[in-house]
C-alpha positions as CSV (number, residue, x, y, z in Angstrom):
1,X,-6.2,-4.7,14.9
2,X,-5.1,-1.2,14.8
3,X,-3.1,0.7,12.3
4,X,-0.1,0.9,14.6
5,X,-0.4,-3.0,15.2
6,X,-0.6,-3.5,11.3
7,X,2.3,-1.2,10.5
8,X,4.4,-3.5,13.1
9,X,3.9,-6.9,11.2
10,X,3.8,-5.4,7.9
11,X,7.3,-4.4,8.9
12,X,8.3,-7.3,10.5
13,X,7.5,-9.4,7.7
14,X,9.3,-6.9,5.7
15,X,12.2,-7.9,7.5
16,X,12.4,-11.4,7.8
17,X,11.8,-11.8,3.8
18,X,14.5,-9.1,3.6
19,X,17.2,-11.6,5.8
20,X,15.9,-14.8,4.7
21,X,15.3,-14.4,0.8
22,X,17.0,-11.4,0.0
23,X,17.1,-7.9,-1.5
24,X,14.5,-8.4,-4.4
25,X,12.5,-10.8,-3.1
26,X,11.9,-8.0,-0.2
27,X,11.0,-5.1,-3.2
28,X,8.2,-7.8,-5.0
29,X,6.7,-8.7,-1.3
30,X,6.7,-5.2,-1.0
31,X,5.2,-4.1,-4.5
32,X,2.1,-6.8,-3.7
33,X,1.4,-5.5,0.1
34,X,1.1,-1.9,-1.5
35,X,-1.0,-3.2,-4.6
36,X,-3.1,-5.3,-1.8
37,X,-3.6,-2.1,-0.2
38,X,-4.9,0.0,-2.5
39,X,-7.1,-2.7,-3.8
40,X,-8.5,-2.9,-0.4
41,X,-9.5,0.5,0.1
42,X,-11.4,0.3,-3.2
43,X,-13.2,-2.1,-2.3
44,X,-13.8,-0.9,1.2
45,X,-14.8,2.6,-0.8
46,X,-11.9,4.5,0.8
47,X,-10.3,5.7,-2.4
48,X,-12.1,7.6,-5.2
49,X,-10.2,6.7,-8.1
50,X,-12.0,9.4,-10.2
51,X,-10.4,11.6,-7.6
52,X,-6.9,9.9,-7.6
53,X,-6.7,10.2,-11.7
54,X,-8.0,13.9,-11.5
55,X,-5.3,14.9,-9.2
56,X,-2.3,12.8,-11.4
57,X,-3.8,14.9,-14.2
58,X,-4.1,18.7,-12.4
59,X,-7.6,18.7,-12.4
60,X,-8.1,19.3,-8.6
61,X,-11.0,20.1,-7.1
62,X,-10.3,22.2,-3.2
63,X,-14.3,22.9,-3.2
């Protein structure tokens, strides 16, 4: 499946818990598709978390 393919359901998803649940129910599905996310590029070693807290706490690195 490609990104652009992904992006489309993710939304679409989006939407239909938006219109059939409702406004907060939208922002929690939301909250756990970014936290799925990040999780997944961890564990797919994507996303250097080393890195990620470095740059949150100024200490970047452009070598």
């Amino acid at each position: 499946m490609t990104s652009t393919k992904f992006g489309m359901l993710a939304g679409a998803v989006l939407a239909l818990v938006w219109i059939l649940i409702g406004f907060w129910a939208f922002v929690v599905v939301l909250v756990a598709m970014v936290v799925g996310a990040v999780i997944g590029r961890i564990v797919d070693g994507r996303l250097d978390l080393r890195a990620l807290a470095g740059a949150f706490q100024g200490k970047r690195s452009s070598s």
